[in-house]
C-alpha positions in Angstrom: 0.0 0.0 0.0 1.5 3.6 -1.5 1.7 6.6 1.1 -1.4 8.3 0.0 -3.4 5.0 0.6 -2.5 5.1 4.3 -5.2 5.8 6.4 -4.3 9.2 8.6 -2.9 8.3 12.2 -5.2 11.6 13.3 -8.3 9.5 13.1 -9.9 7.8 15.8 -10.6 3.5 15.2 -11.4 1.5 18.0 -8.4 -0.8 19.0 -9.2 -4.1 20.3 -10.0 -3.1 24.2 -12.5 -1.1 22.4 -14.5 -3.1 20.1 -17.0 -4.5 23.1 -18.6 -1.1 23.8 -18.8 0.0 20.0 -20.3 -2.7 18.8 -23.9 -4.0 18.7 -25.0 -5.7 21.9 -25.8 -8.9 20.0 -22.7 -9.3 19.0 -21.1 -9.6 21.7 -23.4 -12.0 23.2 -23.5 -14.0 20.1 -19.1 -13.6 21.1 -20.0 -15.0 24.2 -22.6 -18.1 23.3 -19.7 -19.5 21.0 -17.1 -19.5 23.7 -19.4 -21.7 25.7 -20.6 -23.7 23.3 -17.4 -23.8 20.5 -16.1 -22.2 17.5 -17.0 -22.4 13.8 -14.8 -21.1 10.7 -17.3 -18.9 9.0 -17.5 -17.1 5.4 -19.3 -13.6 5.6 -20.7 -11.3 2.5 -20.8 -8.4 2.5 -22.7 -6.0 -0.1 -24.8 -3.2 -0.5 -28.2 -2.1 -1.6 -27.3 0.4 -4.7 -24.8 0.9 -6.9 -21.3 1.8 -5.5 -17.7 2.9 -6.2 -15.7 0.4 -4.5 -13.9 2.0 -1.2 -12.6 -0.7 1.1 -8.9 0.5 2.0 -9.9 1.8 5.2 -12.2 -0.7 6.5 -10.1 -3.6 5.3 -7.0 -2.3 6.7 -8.9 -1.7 10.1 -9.6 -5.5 10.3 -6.0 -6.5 9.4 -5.4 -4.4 12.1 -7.5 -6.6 14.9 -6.3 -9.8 12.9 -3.3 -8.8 14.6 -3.6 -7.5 17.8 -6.1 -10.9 18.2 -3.1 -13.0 16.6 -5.4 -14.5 14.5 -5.8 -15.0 10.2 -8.9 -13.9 8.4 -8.8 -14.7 4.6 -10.2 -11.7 2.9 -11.3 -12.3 -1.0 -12.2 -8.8 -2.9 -14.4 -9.2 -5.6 -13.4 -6.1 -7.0 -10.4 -3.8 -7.4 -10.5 -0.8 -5.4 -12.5 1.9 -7.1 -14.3 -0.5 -9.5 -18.0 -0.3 -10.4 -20.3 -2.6 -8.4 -23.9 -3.1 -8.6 -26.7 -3.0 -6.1 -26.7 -6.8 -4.3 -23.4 -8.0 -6.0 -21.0 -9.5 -3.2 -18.2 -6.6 -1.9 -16.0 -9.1 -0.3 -15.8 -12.2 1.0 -14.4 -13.1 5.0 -13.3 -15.8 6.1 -12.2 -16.6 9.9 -13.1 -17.6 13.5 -16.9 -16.6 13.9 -15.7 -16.1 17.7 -12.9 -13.2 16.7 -14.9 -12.1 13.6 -18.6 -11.8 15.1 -18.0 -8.7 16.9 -16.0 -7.0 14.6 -19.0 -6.3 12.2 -20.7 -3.2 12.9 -17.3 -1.3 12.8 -16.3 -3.0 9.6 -19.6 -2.0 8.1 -19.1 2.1 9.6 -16.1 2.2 7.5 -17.5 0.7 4.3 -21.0 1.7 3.7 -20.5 5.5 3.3 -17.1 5.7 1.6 -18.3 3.6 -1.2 -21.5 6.2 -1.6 -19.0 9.2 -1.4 -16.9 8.2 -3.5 -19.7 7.0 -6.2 -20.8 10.4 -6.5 -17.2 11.8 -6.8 -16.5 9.9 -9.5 -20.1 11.1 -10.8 -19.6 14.5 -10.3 -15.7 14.5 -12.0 -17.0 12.7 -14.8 -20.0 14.8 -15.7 -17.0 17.9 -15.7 -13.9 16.0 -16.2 -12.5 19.8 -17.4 -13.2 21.0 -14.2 -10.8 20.4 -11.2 -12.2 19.7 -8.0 -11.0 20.8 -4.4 -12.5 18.5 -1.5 -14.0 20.6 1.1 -16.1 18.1 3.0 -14.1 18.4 6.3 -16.8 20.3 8.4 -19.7 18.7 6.7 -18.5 15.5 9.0 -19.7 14.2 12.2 -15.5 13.7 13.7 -12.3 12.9 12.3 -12.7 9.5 11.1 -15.6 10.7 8.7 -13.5 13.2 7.6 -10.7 10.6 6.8 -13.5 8.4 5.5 -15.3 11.0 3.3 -11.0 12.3 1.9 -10.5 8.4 1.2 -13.5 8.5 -0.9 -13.0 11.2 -3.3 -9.6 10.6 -3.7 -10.5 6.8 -4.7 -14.0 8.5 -7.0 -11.6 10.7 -8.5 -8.8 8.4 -9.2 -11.0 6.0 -11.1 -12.6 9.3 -12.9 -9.1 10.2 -14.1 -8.3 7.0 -15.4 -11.8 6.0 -17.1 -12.5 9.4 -18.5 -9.2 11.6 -18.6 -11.2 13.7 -15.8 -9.0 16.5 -14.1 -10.5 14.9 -10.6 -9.8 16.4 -7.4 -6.7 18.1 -6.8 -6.7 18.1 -3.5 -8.5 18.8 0.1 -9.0 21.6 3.0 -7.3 20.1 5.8 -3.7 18.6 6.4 -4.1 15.2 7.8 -5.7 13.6 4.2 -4.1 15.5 1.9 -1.8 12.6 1.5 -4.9 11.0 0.1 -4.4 13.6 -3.0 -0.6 13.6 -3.4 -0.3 16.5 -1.1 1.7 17.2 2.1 -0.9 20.0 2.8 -4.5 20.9 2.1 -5.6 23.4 -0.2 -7.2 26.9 0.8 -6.9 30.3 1.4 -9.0 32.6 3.2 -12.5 32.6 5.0 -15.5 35.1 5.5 -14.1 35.9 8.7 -11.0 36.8 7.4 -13.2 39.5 5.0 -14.9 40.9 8.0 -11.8 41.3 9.7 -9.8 43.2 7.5 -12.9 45.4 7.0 -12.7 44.9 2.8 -12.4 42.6 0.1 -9.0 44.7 -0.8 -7.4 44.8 1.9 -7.9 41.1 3.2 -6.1 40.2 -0.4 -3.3 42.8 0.6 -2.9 40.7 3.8 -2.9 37.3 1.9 -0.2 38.7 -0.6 1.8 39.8 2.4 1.5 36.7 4.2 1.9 34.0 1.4 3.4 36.0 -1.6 4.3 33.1 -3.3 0.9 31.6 -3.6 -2.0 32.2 -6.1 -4.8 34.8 -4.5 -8.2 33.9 -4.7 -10.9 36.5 -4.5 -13.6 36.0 -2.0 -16.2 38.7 -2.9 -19.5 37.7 -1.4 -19.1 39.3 2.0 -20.4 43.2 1.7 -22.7 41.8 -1.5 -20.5 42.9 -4.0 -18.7 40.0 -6.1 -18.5 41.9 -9.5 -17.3 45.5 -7.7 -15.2 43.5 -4.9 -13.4 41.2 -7.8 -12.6 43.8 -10.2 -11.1 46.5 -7.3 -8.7 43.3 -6.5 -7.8 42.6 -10.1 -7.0 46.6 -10.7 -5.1 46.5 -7.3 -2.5 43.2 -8.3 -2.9 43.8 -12.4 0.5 41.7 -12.7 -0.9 38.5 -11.0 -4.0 39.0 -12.9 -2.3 39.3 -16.0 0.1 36.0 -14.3 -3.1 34.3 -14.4 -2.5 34.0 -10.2 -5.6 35.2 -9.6 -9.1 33.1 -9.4 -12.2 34.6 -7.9 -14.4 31.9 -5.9 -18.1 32.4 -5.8 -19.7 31.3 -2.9 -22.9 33.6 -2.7 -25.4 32.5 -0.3 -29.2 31.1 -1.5 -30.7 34.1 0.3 -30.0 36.5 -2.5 -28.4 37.3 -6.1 -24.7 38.3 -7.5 -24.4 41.2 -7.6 -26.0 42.7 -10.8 -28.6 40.0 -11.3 -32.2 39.6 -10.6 -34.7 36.7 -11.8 -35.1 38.8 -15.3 -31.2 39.6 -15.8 -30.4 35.9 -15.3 -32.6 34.7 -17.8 -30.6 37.3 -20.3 -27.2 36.3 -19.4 -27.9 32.4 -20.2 -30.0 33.6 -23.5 -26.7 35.7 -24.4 -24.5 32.8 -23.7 -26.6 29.0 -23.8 -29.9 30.3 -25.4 -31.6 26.6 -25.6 -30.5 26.2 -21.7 -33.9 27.5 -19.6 -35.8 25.8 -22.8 -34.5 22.6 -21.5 -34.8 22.4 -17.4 -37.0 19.8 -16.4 -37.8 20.3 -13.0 -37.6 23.4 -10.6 -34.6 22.2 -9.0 -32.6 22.5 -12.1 -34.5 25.7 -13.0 -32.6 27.3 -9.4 -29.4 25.9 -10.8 -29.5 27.5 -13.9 -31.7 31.2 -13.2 -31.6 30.7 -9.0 -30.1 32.9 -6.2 -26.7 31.8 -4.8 -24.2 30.2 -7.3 -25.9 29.6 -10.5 -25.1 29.0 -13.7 -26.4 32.4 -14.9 -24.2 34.3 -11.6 -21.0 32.1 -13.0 -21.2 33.6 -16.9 -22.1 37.2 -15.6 -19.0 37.2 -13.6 -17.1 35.6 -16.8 -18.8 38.1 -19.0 -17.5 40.9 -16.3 -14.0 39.7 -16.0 -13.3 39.7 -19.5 -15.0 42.6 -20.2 -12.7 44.6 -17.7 -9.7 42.6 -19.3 -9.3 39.9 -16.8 -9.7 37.2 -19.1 -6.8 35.1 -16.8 -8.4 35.0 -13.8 -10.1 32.0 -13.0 -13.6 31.0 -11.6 -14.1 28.6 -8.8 -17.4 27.9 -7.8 -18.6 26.7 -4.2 -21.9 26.0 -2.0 -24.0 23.1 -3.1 -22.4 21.2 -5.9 -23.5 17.9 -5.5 -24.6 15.2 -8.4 -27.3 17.0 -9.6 -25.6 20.8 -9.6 -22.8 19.6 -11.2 -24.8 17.6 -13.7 -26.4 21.3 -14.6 -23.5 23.1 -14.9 -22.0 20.4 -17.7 -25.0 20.9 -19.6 -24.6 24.0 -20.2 -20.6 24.3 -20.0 -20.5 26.9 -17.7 -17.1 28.8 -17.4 -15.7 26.8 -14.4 -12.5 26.2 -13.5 -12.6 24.7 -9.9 -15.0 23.8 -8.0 -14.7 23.1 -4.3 -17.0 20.7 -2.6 -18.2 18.6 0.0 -21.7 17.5 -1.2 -19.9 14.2 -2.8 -20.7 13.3 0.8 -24.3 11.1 0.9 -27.5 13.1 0.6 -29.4 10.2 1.6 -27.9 8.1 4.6 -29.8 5.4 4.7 -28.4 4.3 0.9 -24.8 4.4 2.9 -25.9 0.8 4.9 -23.4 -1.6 4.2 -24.6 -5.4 5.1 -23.4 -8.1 5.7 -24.0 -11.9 5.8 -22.8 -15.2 7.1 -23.0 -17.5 3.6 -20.9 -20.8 4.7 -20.3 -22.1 8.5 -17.2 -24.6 8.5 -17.3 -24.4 4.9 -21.0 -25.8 4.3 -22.8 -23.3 2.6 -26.0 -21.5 4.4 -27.7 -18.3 4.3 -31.4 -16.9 5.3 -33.7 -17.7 2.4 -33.8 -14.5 0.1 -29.9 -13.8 0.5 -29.2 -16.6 -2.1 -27.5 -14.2 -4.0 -24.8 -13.5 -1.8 -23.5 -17.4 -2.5 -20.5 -17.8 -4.8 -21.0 -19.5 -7.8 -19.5 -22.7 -7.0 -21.7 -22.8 -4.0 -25.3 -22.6 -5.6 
């Protein structure tokens, strides 16, 4: 296993000692009937309900992990290369061991399998609907602790690899935080400056003064949506550092909020900047959620072609757009269809909309090597076994 596939030591996984409190009551006193009654060598499946990316790095390497601090040898048998296509129902893995060591280990397995495989589906989605666009991971605060957030960097990193090599996608270049940046090829995540950094330095212009001061050798990027005035705010920062606009060093990141419109737009105006730039794009929408993507408040398609139009019109045709706030499958799948002029877009809504799809599962299918398996999981049987 490569460096960037090592899980982060900043996470937290229950060691051995642990495992008994973490995991589901009956477990542990299914743990217990065996030790009085004796052990079996069992085969477990394990699969999912809907189509996945396949994401097991973390989970697997969790259970070699209690393999060896319980000096024992599961057998594990993937089905599928890591970030291959699976469909609903098929058999993830197969594993093989002591029911008594392996019976208690299976809702924590299943924590760090289930969701990563979703995340990294829609990644992988998302980079090939844009595959011109590159992608910055910004999931870290959307997460409920650190190991989601190592989960949730795993899986976009695994999404975007298998993007990259299927499609030629650009993928995601890298992440917001320093402990899983490894999981892009980076010693450090990517970013530069909050709201609060805005609101502190009282302007858009003078928190970019501080940036330049503080990291000169690094690329600016705007952040105009804090006094409401993205087109004003981005161009009074372009006219202030014309040489690393003209360096193409400067991008502008749109991140207005769904409460209101960029500045210089209303409902009417949107609708002329996509007729002046993808005419046949409103005429196509098919439901209202598509309709705010394209004509909405926020970060619509119409708010990123005004701010194109604006920037080339002022003679900023280097500096880049990156979009934020709410690009998930179905933004992004908007955006594509009418090529909107992005360049970057930084997200963390490749994390699951829908948790219950997440629920990993899985099955005993052979005790002592004699298959068995509740009636309706017949499916989960290999071949040779039906």
């Amino acid at each position: 296993m490569s460096d960037q596939n090592k899980p982060s030591r900043m996470a937290s996984y229950p060691l051995n000692q642990d495992v008994t409190a973490w995991t589901d009551r009956y477990f542990a006193k299914t743990k217990q009937t065996i030790e009085r009654f004796g052990d079996k060598e069992v085969t477990y499946a394990v699969f999912m309900r809907r189509p996945v990316i396949f994401t097991p790095r973390i989970a697997i390497d969790w259970l070699e992990q209690l393999s060896a601090e319980r000096q024992v040898k599961f057998k594990l048998e993937s089905n599928y290369a890591e970030g291959a296509w699976v469909g609903a129902g098929e058999p993830l893995i197969y594993i093989t061991g002591s029911f008594y060591h392996l019976v208690d280990l299976e809702t924590l397995l299943l924590q760090k399998l289930g969701a990563a495989c979703v995340a990294a589906y829609n990644a992988y989605t998302m980079c090939m609907d844009l595959p011109n666009v590159s992608f910055l991971a910004m999931d870290a605060r959307h997460c409920a602790g650190t190991e989601m957030a190592e989960l949730m960097a795993y899986a976009a990193s695994v999404g975007s690899t298998t993007a990259k090599s299927q499609g030629g996608a650009k993928g995601f270049i890298g992440n917001a935080t320093d402990a899983t940046a490894h999981y892009f090829g980076n010693e450090r995540g990517l970013g530069t400056m909050p709201h609060a950094l805005i609101g502190y330095a009282g302007s858009t212009v003078r928190a970019a003064e501080m940036y330049v001061e503080g990291f000169p050798d690094e690329d600016l990027i705007i952040l105009p949506d804090y006094y409401g005035k993205e087109i004003s705010d981005t161009l009074a920062v372009c006219h202030r550092f014309p040489e690393l606009a003209e360096e193409g060093k400067i991008a502008v990141r749109i991140d207005t909020h769904g409460g209101r419109f960029i500045e210089g737009l209303d409902p009417q105006d949107s609708y002329n900047v996509l007729e002046r730039n993808v005419p046949l794009a409103v005429r196509r929408y098919r439901n209202e959620e598509e309709l705010r993507y394209l004509v909405g408040t926020g970060v619509s398609a119409a708010a990123i072609f005004h701010m194109r139009e604006q920037l080339d019109k002022a003679g900023f045709n280097k500096v880049r757009i990156i979009a934020s706030s709410g690009f998930g499958v179905q933004k992004c799948k908007v955006m594509a269809d009418v090529k909107a002029p992005i360049d970057v877009i930084g997200t963390g809504s490749f994390l699951p909309n829908s948790w219950s799809e997440t629920y990993a599962t899985a099955d005993i299918v052979a005790y002592d090597g004699v298959s068995s398996v509740k009636v309706g999981r017949e499916f989960l049987l290999r071949k040779e076994q039906e």
